[in-house]
C-alpha positions as CSV (number, residue, x, y, z in Angstrom):
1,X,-58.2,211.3,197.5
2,X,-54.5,211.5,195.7
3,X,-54.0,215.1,197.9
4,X,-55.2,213.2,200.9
5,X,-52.7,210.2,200.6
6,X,-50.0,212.6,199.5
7,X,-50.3,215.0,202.5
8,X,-50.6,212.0,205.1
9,X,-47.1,210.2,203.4
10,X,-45.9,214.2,203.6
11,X,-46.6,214.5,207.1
12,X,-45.0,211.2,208.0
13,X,-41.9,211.5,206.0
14,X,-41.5,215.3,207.7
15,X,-42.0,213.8,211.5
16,X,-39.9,210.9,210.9
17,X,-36.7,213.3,209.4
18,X,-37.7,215.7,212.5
19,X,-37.2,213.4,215.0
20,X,-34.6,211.6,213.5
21,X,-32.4,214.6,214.1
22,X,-33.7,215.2,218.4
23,X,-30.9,214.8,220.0
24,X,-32.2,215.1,223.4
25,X,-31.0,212.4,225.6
26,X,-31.0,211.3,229.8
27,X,-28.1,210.8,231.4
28,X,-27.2,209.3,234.8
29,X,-24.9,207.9,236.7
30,X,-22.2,208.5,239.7
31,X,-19.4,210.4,240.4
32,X,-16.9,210.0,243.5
33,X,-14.4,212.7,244.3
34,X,-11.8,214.4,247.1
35,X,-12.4,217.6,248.9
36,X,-10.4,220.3,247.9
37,X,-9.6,223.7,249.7
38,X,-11.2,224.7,253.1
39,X,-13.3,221.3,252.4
40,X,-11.0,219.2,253.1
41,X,-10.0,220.4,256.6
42,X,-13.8,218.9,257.3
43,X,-14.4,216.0,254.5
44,X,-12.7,213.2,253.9
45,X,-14.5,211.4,250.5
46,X,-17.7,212.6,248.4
47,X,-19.9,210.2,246.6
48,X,-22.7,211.4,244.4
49,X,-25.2,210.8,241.9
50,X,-26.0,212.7,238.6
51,X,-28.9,213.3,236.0
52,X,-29.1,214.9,233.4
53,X,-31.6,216.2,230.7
54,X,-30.4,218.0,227.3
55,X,-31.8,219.0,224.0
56,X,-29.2,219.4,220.9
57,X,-29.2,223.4,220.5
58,X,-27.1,222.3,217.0
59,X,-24.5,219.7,216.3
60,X,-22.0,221.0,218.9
61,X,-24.2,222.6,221.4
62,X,-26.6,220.8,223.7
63,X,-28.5,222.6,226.6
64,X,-30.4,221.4,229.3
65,X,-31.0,220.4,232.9
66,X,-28.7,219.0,236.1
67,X,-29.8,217.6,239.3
68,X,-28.6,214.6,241.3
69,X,-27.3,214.4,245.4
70,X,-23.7,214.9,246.4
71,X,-22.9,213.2,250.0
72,X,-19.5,214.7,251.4
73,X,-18.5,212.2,254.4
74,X,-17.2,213.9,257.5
75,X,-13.9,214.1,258.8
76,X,-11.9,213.7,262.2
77,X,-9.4,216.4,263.2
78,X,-7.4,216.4,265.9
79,X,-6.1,219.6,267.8
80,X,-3.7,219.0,271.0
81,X,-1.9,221.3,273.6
82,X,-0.2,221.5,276.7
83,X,-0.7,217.7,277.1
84,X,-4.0,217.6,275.9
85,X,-5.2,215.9,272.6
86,X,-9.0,217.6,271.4
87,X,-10.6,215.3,268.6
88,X,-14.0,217.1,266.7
89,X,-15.7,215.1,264.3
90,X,-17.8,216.9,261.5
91,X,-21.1,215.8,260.5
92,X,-21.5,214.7,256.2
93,X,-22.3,217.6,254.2
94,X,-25.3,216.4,251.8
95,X,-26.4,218.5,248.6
96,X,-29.4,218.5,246.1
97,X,-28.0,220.4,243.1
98,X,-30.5,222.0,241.0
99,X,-28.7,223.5,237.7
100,X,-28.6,225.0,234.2
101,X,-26.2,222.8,231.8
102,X,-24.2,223.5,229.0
103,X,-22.4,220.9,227.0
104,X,-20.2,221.6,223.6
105,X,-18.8,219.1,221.4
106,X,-15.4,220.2,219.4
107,X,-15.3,216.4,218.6
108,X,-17.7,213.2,219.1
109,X,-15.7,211.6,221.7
110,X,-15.0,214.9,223.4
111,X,-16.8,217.4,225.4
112,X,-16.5,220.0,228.1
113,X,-19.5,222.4,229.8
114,X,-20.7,223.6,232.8
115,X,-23.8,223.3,235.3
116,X,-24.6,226.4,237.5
117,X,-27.9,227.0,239.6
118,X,-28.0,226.5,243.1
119,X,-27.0,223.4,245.8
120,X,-29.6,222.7,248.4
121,X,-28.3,221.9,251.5
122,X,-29.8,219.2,252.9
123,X,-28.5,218.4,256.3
124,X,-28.8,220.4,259.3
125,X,-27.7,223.5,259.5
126,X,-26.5,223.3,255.5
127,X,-28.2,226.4,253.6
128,X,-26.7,225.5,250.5
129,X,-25.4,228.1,247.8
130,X,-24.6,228.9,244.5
131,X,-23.6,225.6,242.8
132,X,-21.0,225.5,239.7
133,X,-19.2,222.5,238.2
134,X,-17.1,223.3,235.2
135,X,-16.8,219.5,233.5
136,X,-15.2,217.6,230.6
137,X,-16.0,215.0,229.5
138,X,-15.0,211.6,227.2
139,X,-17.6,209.0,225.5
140,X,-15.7,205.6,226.4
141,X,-18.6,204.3,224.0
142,X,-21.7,205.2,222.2
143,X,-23.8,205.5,225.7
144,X,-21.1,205.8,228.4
145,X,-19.2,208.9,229.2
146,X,-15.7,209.5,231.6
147,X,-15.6,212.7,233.5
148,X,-13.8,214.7,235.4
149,X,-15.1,217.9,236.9
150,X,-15.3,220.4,239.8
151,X,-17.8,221.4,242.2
152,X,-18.6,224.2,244.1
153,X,-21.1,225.7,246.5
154,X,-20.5,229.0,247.5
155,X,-22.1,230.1,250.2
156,X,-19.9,232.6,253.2
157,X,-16.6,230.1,252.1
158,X,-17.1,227.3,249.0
159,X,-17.2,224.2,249.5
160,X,-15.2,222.5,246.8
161,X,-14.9,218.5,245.1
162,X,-12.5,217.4,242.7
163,X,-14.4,214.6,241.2
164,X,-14.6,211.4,238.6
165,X,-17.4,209.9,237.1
166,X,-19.0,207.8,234.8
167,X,-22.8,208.5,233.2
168,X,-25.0,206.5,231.1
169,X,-26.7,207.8,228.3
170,X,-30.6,206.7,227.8
């Protein structure tokens, strides 16, 4: 009976010290950002969401998952000659990011990683592409994070965001 109690108090001390040191966590939240490059000759303003799954690899590595939806608002240009003023107006550029992630911690408060899979595109005519998004980030607190980062979706050209945004850790 003593090697029966003793085992089950064994077991239970051993899961609760395992899962005491998981250090998976879901984040989510929003990012806004400003066409860059060829992008911005068609886009005016991106707004987006995020989510994120990772698992701590050790205490300064975590590894995981990226998804979320990035919405690129069209733009107006204008063209004239000889007299004659030509206005085009692109459609939104909408994208379903699905992505490997990398995160690593020189410090608590500090962090920088990258996500890289692929974008699908999700308007007409979009096909998508290779999607990267170097990032750094800042925790403001224990559960809210600050970043900046870039994304990219190469596909014939890359379509390119400069964004900020914030993400909630749950």
């Amino acid at each position: 009976m003593k090697k029966i109690v003793l085992t089950i108090i064994t077991v239970f001390v051993l899961s609760v010290s395992l899962s005491a040191q998981d250090r998976s966590n879901i984040k989510a939240g929003l990012n806004a950002g400003i066409p860059v490059g060829d992008a911005a000759d068609i886009s005016s303003f991106s707004i987006g969401l995020d989510f994120n799954y990772h698992w701590g690899v050790s205490e300064l590595l975590d590894a995981g998952l990226a998804t979320g939806f990035i919405n690129a608002f069209g733009d107006t240009a204008e063209a004239s000659g000889g007299g004659v003023i030509v206005q085009t107006e692109f459609e939104d550029f909408q994208f379903l990011p699905l992505a490997a992630s990398v995160r690593i911690y020189p410090t608590y408060s500090f962090k920088f990683g990258v996500d890289a899979g692929y974008a699908v595109g999700i308007n007409a005519g979009n096909e998508g592409g290779l999607y990267y998004r170097p990032i750094v980030g800042y925790n403001i607190t224990g559960n809210t994070e600050l970043n900046v980062s870039y994304i990219g979706v190469s596909n014939n050209g890359t379509f390119s965001i400069a964004t900020v945004g914030i993400l909630f850790l749950f």
